[in-house]
BATISE-685711 format. One record per atom (N, C-alpha, C): residue in one letter; residue number from 1; atom name; y, x, z. Coordinates in steps of 0.05 Angstrom, whole numbers, plus 5000, padded with zeros to 4 digits. Layout:
<pts>
resn,resi,name,y,x,z
a,NUM,CA,Y,X,Z .
...
</pts>
This chain:
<pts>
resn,resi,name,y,x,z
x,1,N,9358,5144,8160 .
x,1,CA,9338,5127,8172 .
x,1,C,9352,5106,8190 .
x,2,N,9358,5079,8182 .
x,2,CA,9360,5055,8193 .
x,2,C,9358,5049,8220 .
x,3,N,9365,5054,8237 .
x,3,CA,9351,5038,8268 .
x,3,C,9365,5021,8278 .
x,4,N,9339,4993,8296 .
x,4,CA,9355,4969,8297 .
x,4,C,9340,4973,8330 .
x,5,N,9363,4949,8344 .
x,5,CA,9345,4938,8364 .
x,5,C,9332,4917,8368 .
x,6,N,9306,4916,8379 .
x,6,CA,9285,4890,8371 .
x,6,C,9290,4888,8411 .
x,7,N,9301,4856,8411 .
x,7,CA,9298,4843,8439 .
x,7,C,9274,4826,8440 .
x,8,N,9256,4826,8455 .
x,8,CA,9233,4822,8449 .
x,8,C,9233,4796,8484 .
x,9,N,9228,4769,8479 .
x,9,CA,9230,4749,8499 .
x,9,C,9236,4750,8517 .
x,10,N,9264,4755,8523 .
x,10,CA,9282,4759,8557 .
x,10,C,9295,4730,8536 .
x,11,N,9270,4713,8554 .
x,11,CA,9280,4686,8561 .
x,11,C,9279,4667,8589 .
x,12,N,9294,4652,8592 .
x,12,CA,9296,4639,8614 .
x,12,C,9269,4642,8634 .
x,13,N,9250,4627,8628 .
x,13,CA,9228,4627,8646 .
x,13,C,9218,4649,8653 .
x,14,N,9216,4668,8648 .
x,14,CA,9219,4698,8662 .
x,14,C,9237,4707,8681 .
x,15,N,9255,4692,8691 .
x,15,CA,9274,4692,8709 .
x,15,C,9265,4673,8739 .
x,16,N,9283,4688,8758 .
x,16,CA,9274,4674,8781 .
x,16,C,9283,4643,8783 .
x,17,N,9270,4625,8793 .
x,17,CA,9268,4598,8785 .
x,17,C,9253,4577,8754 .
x,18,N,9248,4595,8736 .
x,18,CA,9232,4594,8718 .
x,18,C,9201,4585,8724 .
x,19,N,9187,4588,8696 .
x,19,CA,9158,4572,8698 .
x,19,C,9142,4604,8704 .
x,20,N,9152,4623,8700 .
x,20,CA,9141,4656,8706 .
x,20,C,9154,4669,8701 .
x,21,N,9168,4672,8731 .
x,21,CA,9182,4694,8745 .
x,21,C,9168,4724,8734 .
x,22,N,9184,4749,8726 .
x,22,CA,9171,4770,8725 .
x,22,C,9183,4787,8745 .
x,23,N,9173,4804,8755 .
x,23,CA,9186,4825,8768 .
x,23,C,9206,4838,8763 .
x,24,N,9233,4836,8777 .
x,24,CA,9251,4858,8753 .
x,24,C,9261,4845,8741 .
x,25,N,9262,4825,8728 .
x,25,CA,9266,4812,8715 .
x,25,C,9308,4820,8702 .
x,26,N,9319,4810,8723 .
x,26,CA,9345,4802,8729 .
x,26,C,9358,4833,8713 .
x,27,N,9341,4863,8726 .
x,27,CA,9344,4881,8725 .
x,27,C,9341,4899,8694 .
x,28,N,9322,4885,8693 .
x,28,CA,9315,4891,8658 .
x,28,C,9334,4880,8638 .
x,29,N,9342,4848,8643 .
x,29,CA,9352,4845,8625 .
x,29,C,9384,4855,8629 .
x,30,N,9393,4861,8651 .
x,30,CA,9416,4872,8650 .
x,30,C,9423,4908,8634 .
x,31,N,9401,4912,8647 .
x,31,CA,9395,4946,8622 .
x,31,C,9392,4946,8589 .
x,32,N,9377,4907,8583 .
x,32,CA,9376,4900,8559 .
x,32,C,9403,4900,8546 .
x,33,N,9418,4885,8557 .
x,33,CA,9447,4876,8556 .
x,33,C,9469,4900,8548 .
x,34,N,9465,4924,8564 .
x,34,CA,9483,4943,8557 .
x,34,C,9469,4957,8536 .
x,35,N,9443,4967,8525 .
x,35,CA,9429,4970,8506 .
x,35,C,9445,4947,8476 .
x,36,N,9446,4927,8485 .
x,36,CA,9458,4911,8458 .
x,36,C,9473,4900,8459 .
x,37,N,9494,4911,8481 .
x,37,CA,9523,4914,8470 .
x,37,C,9531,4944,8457 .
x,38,N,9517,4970,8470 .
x,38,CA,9523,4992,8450 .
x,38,C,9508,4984,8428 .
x,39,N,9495,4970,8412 .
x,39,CA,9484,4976,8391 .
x,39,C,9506,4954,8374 .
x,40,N,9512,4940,8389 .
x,40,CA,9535,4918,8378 .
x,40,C,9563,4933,8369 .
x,41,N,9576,4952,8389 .
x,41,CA,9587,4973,8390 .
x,41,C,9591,4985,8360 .
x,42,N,9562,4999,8358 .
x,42,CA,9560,5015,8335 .
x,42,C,9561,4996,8308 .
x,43,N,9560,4976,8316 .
x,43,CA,9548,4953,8279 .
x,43,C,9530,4962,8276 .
x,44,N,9509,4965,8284 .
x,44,CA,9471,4971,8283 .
x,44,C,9462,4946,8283 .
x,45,N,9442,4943,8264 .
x,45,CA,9427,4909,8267 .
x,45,C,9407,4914,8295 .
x,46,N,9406,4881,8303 .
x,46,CA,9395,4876,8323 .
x,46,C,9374,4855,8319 .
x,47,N,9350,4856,8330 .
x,47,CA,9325,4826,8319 .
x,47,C,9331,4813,8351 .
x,48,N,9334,4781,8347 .
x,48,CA,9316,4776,8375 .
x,48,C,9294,4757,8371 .
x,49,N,9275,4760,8396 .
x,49,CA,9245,4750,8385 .
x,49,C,9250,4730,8403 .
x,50,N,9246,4702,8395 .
x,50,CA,9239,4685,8420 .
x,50,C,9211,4671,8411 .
x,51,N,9188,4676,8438 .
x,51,CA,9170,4661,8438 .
x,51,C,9181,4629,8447 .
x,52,N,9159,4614,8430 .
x,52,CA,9155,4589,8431 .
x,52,C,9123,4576,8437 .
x,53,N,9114,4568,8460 .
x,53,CA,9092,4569,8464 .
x,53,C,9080,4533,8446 .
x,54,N,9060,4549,8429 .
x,54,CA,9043,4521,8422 .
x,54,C,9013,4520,8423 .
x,55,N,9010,4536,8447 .
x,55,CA,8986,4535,8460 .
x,55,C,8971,4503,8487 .
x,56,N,8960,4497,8466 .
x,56,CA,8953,4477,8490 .
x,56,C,8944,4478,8520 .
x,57,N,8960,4469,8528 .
x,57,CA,8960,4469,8558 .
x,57,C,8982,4502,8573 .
x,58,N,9003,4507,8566 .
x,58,CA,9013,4530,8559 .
x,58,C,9029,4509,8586 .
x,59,N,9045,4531,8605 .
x,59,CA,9059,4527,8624 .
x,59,C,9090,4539,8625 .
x,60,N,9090,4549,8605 .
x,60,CA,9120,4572,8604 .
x,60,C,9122,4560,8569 .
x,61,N,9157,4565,8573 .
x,61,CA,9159,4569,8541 .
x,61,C,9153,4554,8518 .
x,62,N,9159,4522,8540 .
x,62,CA,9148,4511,8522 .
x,62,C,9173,4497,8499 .
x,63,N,9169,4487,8481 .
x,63,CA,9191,4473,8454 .
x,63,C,9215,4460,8473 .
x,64,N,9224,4465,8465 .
x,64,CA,9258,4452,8470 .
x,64,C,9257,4441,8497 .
x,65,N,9254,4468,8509 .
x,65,CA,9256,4465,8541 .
x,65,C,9273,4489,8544 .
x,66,N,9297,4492,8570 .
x,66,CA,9316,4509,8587 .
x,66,C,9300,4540,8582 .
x,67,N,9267,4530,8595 .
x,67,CA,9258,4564,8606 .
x,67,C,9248,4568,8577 .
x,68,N,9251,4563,8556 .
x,68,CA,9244,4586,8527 .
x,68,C,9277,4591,8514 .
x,69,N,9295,4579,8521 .
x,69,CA,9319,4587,8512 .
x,69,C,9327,4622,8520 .
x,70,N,9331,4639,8503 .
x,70,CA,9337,4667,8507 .
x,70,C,9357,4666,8533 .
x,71,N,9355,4687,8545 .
x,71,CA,9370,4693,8572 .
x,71,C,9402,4702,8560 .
x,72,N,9416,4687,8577 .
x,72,CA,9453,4698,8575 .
x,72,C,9458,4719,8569 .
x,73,N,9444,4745,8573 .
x,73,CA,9447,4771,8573 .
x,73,C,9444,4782,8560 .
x,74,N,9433,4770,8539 .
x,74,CA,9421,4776,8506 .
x,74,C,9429,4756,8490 .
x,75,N,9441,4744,8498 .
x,75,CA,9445,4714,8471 .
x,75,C,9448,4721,8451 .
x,76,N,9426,4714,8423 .
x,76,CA,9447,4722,8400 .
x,76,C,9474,4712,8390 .
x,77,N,9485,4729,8372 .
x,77,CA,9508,4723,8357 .
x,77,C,9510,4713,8341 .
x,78,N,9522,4691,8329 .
x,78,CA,9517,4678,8293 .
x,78,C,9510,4713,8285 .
x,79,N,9494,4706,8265 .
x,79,CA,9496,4726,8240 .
x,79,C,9466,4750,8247 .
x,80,N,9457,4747,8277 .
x,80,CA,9438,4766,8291 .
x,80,C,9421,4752,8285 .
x,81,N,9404,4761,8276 .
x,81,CA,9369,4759,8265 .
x,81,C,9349,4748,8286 .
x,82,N,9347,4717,8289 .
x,82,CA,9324,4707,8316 .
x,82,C,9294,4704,8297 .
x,83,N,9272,4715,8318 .
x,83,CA,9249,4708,8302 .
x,83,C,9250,4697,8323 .
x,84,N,9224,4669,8308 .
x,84,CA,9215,4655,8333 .
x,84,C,9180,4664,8328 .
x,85,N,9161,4664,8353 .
x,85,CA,9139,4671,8348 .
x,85,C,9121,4656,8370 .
x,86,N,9100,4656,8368 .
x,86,CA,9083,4640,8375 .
x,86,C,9050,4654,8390 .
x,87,N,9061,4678,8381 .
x,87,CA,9037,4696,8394 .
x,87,C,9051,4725,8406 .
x,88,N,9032,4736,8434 .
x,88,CA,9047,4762,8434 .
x,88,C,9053,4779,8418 .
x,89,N,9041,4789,8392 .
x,89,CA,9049,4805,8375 .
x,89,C,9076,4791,8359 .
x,90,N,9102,4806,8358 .
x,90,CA,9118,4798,8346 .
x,90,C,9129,4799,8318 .
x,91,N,9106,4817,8303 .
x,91,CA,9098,4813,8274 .
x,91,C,9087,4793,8267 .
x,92,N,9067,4784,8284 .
x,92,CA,9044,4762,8267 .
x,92,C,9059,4734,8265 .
x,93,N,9044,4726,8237 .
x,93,CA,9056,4709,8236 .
x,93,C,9080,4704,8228 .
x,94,N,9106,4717,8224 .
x,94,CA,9138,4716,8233 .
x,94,C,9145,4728,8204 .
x,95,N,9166,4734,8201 .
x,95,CA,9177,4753,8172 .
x,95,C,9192,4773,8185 .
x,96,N,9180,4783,8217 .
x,96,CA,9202,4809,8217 .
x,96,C,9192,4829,8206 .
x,97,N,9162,4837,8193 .
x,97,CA,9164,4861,8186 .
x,97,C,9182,4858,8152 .
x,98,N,9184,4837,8136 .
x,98,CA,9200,4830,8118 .
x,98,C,9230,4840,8118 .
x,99,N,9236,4827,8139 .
x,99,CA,9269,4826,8151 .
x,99,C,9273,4858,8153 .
x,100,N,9249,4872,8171 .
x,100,CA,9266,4901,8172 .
x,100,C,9263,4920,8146 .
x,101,N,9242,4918,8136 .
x,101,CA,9240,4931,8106 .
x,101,C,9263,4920,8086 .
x,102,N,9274,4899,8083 .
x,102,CA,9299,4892,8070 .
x,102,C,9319,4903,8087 .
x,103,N,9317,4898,8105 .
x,103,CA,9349,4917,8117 .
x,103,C,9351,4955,8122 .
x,104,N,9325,4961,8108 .
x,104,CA,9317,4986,8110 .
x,104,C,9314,4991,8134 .
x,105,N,9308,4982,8151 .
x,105,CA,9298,5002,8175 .
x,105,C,9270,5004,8179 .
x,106,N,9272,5026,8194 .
x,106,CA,9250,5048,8197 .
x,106,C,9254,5058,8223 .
x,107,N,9266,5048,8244 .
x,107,CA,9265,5059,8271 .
x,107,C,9272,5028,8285 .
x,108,N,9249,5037,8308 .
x,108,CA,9268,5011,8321 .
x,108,C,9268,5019,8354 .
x,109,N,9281,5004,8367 .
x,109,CA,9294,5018,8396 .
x,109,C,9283,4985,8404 .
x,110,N,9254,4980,8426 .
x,110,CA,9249,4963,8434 .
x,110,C,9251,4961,8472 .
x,111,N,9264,4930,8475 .
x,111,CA,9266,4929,8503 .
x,111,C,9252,4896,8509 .
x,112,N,9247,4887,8528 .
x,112,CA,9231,4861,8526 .
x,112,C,9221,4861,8556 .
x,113,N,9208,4832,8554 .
x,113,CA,9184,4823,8573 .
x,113,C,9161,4812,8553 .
x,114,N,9140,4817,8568 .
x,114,CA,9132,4833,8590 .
x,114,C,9112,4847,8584 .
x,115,N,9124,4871,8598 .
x,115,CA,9106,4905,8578 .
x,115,C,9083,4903,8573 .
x,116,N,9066,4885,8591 .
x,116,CA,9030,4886,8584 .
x,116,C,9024,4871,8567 .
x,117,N,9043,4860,8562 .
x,117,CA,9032,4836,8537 .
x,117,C,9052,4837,8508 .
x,118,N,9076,4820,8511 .
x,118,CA,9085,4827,8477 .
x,118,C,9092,4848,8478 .
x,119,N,9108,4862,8499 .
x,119,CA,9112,4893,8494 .
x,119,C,9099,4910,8476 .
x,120,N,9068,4908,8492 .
x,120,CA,9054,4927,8483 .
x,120,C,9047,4927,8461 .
x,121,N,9037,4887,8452 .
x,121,CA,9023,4878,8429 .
x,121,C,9043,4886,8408 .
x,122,N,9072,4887,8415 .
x,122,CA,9095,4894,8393 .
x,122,C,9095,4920,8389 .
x,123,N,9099,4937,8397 .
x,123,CA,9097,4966,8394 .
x,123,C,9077,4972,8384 .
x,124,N,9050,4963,8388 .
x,124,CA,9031,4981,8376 .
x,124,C,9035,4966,8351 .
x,125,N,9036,4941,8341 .
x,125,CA,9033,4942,8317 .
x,125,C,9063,4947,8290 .
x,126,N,9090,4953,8314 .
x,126,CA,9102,4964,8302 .
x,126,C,9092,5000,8289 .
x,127,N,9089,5009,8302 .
x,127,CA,9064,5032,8305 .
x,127,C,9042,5033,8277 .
x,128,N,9032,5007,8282 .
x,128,CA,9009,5001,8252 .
x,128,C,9031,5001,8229 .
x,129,N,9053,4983,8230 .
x,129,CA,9071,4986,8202 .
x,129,C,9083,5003,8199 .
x,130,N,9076,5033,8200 .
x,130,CA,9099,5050,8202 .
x,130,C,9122,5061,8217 .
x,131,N,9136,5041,8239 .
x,131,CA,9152,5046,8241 .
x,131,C,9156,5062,8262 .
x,132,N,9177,5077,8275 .
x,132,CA,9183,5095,8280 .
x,132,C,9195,5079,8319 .
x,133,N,9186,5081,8340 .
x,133,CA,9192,5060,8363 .
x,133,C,9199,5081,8389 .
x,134,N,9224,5070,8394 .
x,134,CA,9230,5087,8418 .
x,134,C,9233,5053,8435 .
x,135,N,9230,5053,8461 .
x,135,CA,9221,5049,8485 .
x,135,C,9236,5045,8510 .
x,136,N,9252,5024,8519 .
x,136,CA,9266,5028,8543 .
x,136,C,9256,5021,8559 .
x,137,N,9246,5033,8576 .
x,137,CA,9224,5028,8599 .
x,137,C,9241,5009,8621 .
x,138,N,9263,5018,8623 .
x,138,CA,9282,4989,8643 .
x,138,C,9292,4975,8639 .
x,139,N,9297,4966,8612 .
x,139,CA,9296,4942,8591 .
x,139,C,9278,4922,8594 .
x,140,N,9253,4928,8603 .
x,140,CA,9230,4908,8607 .
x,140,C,9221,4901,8636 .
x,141,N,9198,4892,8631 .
x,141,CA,9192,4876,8669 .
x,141,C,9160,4862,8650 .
x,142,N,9150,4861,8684 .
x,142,CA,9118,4851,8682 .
x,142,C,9110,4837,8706 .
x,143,N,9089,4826,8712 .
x,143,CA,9080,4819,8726 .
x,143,C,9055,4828,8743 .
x,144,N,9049,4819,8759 .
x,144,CA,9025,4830,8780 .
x,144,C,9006,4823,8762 .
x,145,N,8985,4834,8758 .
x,145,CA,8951,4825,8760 .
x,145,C,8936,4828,8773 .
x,146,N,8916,4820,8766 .
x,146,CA,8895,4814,8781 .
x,146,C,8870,4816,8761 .
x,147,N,8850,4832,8776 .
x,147,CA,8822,4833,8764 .
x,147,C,8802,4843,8789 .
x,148,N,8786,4818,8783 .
x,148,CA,8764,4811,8808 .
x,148,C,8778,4803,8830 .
x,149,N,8776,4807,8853 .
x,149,CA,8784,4798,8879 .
x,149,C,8814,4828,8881 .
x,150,N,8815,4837,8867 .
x,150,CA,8848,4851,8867 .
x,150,C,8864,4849,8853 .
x,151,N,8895,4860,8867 .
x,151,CA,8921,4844,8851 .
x,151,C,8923,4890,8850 .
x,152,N,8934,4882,8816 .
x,152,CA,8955,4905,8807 .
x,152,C,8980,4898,8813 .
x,153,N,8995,4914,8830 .
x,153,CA,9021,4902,8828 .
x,153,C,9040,4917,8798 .
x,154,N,9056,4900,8801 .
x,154,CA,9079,4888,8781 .
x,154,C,9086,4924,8769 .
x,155,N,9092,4939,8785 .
x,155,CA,9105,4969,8785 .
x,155,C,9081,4980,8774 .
x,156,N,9057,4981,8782 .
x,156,CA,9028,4995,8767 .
x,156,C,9034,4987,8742 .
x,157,N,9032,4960,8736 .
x,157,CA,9020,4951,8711 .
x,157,C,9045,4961,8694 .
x,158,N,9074,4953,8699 .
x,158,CA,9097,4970,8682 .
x,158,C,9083,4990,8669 .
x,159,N,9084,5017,8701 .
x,159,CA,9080,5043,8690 .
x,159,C,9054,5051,8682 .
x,160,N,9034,5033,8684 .
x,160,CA,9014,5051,8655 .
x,160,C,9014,5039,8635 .
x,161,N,9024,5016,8626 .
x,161,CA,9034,5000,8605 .
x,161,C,9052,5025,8588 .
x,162,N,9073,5031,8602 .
x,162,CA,9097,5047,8593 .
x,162,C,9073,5073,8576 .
x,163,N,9061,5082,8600 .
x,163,CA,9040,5116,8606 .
x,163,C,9031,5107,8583 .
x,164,N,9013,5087,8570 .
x,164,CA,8994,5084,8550 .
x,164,C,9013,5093,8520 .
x,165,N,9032,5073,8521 .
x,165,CA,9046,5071,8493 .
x,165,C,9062,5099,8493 .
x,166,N,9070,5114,8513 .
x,166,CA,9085,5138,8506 .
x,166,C,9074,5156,8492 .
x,167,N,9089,5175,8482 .
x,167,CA,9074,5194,8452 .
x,167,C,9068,5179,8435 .
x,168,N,9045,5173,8438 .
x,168,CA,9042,5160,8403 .
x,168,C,9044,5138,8393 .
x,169,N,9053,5114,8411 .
x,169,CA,9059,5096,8406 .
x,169,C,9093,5089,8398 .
x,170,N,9103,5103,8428 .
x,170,CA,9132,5100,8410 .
x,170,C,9149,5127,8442 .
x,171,N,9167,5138,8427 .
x,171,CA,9185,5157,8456 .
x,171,C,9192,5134,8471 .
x,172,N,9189,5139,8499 .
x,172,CA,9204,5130,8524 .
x,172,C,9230,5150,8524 .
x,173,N,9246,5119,8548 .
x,173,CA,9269,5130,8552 .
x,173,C,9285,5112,8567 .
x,174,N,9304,5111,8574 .
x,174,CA,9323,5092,8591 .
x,174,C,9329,5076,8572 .
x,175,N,9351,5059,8583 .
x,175,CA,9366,5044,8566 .
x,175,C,9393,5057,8556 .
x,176,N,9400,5076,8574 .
x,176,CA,9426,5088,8570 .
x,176,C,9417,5113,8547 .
x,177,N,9399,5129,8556 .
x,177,CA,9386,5153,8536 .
x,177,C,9375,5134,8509 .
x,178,N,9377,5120,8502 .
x,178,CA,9369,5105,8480 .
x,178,C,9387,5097,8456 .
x,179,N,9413,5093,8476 .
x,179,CA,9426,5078,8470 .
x,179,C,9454,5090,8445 .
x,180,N,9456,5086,8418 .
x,180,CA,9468,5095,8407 .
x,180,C,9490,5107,8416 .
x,181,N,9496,5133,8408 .
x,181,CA,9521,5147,8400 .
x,181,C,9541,5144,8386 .
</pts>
Protein backbone atom coordinates (compact mmCIF):
# COMPACT_ATOMS: atom_id res chain seq x y z
CA UNK A 1 0.00 0.00 0.00
CA UNK A 2 1.50 3.26 -1.46
CA UNK A 3 1.65 6.26 0.98
CA UNK A 4 2.30 9.83 -0.01
CA UNK A 5 2.36 13.13 1.69
CA UNK A 6 -0.40 15.64 0.71
CA UNK A 7 0.88 19.49 1.86
CA UNK A 8 -2.16 21.04 1.87
CA UNK A 9 -1.72 25.46 1.55
CA UNK A 10 1.25 26.45 3.95
CA UNK A 11 1.40 29.41 1.88
CA UNK A 12 2.75 32.79 2.46
CA UNK A 13 -0.38 34.67 3.58
CA UNK A 14 -0.94 32.45 6.43
CA UNK A 15 2.13 33.72 7.90
CA UNK A 16 2.70 36.60 10.16
CA UNK A 17 2.73 39.73 7.98
CA UNK A 18 0.45 38.15 5.38
CA UNK A 19 -3.24 38.89 4.19
CA UNK A 20 -4.31 35.96 7.12
CA UNK A 21 -2.16 35.38 9.71
CA UNK A 22 -3.09 31.87 11.30
CA UNK A 23 -2.23 30.92 14.62
CA UNK A 24 0.73 28.67 14.82
CA UNK A 25 1.37 29.27 11.85
CA UNK A 26 5.44 29.50 11.80
CA UNK A 27 5.08 26.29 14.12
CA UNK A 28 3.15 24.06 11.89
CA UNK A 29 4.88 24.62 9.01
CA UNK A 30 8.13 23.87 10.65
CA UNK A 31 6.66 20.25 11.87
CA UNK A 32 5.43 20.30 8.08
CA UNK A 33 8.99 20.64 6.97
CA UNK A 34 10.53 17.80 8.95
CA UNK A 35 7.39 15.59 7.93
CA UNK A 36 8.72 16.23 4.16
CA UNK A 37 12.01 16.04 4.50
CA UNK A 38 11.60 12.37 6.12
CA UNK A 39 9.31 11.50 3.45
CA UNK A 40 11.92 13.00 0.95
CA UNK A 41 14.37 10.85 2.92
CA UNK A 42 12.51 7.75 2.17
CA UNK A 43 11.72 8.58 -1.90
CA UNK A 44 7.88 8.52 -0.92
CA UNK A 45 5.82 10.77 -3.29
CA UNK A 46 4.74 13.97 -2.00
CA UNK A 47 1.41 16.30 -3.45
CA UNK A 48 1.58 20.02 -2.77
CA UNK A 49 -1.80 21.85 -2.90
CA UNK A 50 -1.62 25.49 -3.54
CA UNK A 51 -4.79 27.48 -3.33
CA UNK A 52 -5.36 30.19 -5.73
CA UNK A 53 -8.19 32.40 -4.87
CA UNK A 54 -10.72 33.37 -7.83
CA UNK A 55 -13.29 34.40 -5.69
CA UNK A 56 -14.53 37.78 -6.18
CA UNK A 57 -13.70 40.10 -3.79
CA UNK A 58 -11.28 37.38 -2.06
CA UNK A 59 -8.50 39.12 0.21
CA UNK A 60 -5.80 36.33 0.64
CA UNK A 61 -4.31 34.27 -2.09
CA UNK A 62 -4.78 36.04 -4.59
CA UNK A 63 -3.04 35.17 -8.57
CA UNK A 64 0.45 36.03 -8.80
CA UNK A 65 0.84 37.69 -5.63
CA UNK A 66 3.98 36.91 -2.70
CA UNK A 67 1.06 35.73 -0.06
CA UNK A 68 -0.28 32.59 -2.44
CA UNK A 69 3.33 31.55 -3.22
CA UNK A 70 3.89 28.11 -1.02
CA UNK A 71 5.88 28.87 2.19
CA UNK A 72 10.01 28.14 2.18
CA UNK A 73 9.46 25.30 4.37
CA UNK A 74 7.68 23.26 2.00
CA UNK A 75 8.80 24.44 -1.35
CA UNK A 76 8.41 21.99 -3.91
CA UNK A 77 11.08 20.20 -5.77
CA UNK A 78 11.25 19.99 -9.71
CA UNK A 79 9.67 16.66 -10.21
CA UNK A 80 7.04 17.00 -6.81
CA UNK A 81 3.44 17.01 -7.80
CA UNK A 82 1.79 20.87 -7.24
CA UNK A 83 -2.04 20.97 -7.48
CA UNK A 84 -3.32 24.21 -7.79
CA UNK A 85 -7.00 24.57 -6.44
CA UNK A 86 -9.50 27.03 -6.12
CA UNK A 87 -11.82 25.71 -3.53
CA UNK A 88 -11.26 24.27 0.07
CA UNK A 89 -11.71 20.80 -0.93
CA UNK A 90 -8.47 19.69 -2.52
CA UNK A 91 -10.05 17.03 -4.82
CA UNK A 92 -12.58 19.25 -6.46
CA UNK A 93 -12.05 20.28 -9.36
CA UNK A 94 -8.02 19.36 -9.54
CA UNK A 95 -6.68 15.81 -10.95
CA UNK A 96 -5.32 14.75 -7.53
CA UNK A 97 -7.56 12.06 -7.04
CA UNK A 98 -6.16 10.94 -10.77
CA UNK A 99 -2.50 11.63 -9.81
CA UNK A 100 -2.78 9.39 -6.69
CA UNK A 101 -4.61 6.39 -8.28
CA UNK A 102 -1.84 6.41 -11.07
CA UNK A 103 0.86 6.45 -8.66
CA UNK A 104 -1.00 3.80 -6.68
CA UNK A 105 -1.53 5.26 -3.56
CA UNK A 106 -3.87 4.46 -1.13
CA UNK A 107 -2.65 6.12 2.04
CA UNK A 108 -1.98 9.51 2.54
CA UNK A 109 -0.21 11.33 5.57
CA UNK A 110 -1.96 14.93 5.53
CA UNK A 111 -0.54 18.23 7.14
CA UNK A 112 -1.85 21.85 6.10
CA UNK A 113 -3.73 25.10 6.90
CA UNK A 114 -6.17 25.60 8.07
CA UNK A 115 -7.82 22.58 9.91
CA UNK A 116 -11.44 24.04 9.81
CA UNK A 117 -11.53 24.57 6.44
CA UNK A 118 -9.31 22.71 3.62
CA UNK A 119 -8.08 20.46 6.20
CA UNK A 120 -11.13 19.23 7.03
CA UNK A 121 -12.86 19.73 3.51
CA UNK A 122 -9.62 17.51 2.33
CA UNK A 123 -9.75 14.70 4.58
CA UNK A 124 -13.18 14.01 4.58
CA UNK A 125 -13.40 13.75 1.07
CA UNK A 126 -10.17 11.97 0.93
CA UNK A 127 -12.25 9.66 3.24
CA UNK A 128 -15.22 9.63 0.43
CA UNK A 129 -12.49 8.29 -2.22
CA UNK A 130 -11.29 5.61 -0.35
CA UNK A 131 -8.42 6.53 0.88
CA UNK A 132 -6.75 5.58 3.83
CA UNK A 133 -5.62 9.40 5.94
CA UNK A 134 -3.46 9.73 8.80
CA UNK A 135 -3.29 13.31 10.31
CA UNK A 136 -0.55 15.54 11.76
CA UNK A 137 -2.24 17.57 14.11
CA UNK A 138 1.09 20.00 14.45
CA UNK A 139 1.55 20.16 10.90
CA UNK A 140 -1.49 22.46 10.69
CA UNK A 141 -2.80 25.85 12.31
CA UNK A 142 -6.26 27.76 12.28
CA UNK A 143 -7.75 30.60 13.13
CA UNK A 144 -10.12 32.18 15.82
CA UNK A 145 -13.89 32.30 15.14
CA UNK A 146 -16.49 33.77 15.80
CA UNK A 147 -20.25 32.99 15.99
CA UNK A 148 -22.72 35.60 17.27
CA UNK A 149 -21.22 38.14 19.54
CA UNK A 150 -18.31 35.23 20.51
CA UNK A 151 -14.80 34.51 19.37
CA UNK A 152 -13.64 30.53 19.43
CA UNK A 153 -10.20 30.82 19.93
CA UNK A 154 -7.66 29.56 17.43
CA UNK A 155 -6.61 26.30 20.00
CA UNK A 156 -10.63 25.31 20.37
CA UNK A 157 -11.27 25.38 16.85
CA UNK A 158 -7.72 23.26 16.03
CA UNK A 159 -8.76 20.71 18.66
CA UNK A 160 -12.32 19.83 17.76
CA UNK A 161 -11.49 20.16 14.16
CA UNK A 162 -8.65 17.51 14.91
CA UNK A 163 -11.58 15.60 17.74
CA UNK A 164 -14.12 15.52 14.73
CA UNK A 165 -11.92 13.92 11.93
CA UNK A 166 -10.14 11.43 14.36
CA UNK A 167 -11.24 7.65 13.97
CA UNK A 168 -13.08 7.72 11.13
CA UNK A 169 -12.01 10.24 9.21
CA UNK A 170 -8.38 9.69 9.23
CA UNK A 171 -5.62 8.45 12.59
CA UNK A 172 -4.11 11.40 14.38
CA UNK A 173 -0.68 11.82 15.23
CA UNK A 174 2.39 14.10 15.41
CA UNK A 175 4.46 14.93 12.81
CA UNK A 176 7.34 12.90 14.12
CA UNK A 177 4.87 9.64 14.93
CA UNK A 178 3.82 9.92 11.31
CA UNK A 179 6.64 10.29 9.87
CA UNK A 180 8.21 7.40 7.77
CA UNK A 181 10.61 4.77 8.93
Amino acid sequence: MTQALLIVDIQNDYFPGGAMPLEGSPEAAANAGALLAAFRDKGLPVVHVQHISNRPGAGFFLPDTEGAEIHESVRPLPGEKLVRKHTPNSFRDTDLLDHLKQSGVERLVVAGMMTHMCIDATVRAAFDHGLACSLAGDACATRALTLGDRTIPAAQVHDAFLAALGGLYAKLGTAAELAPR
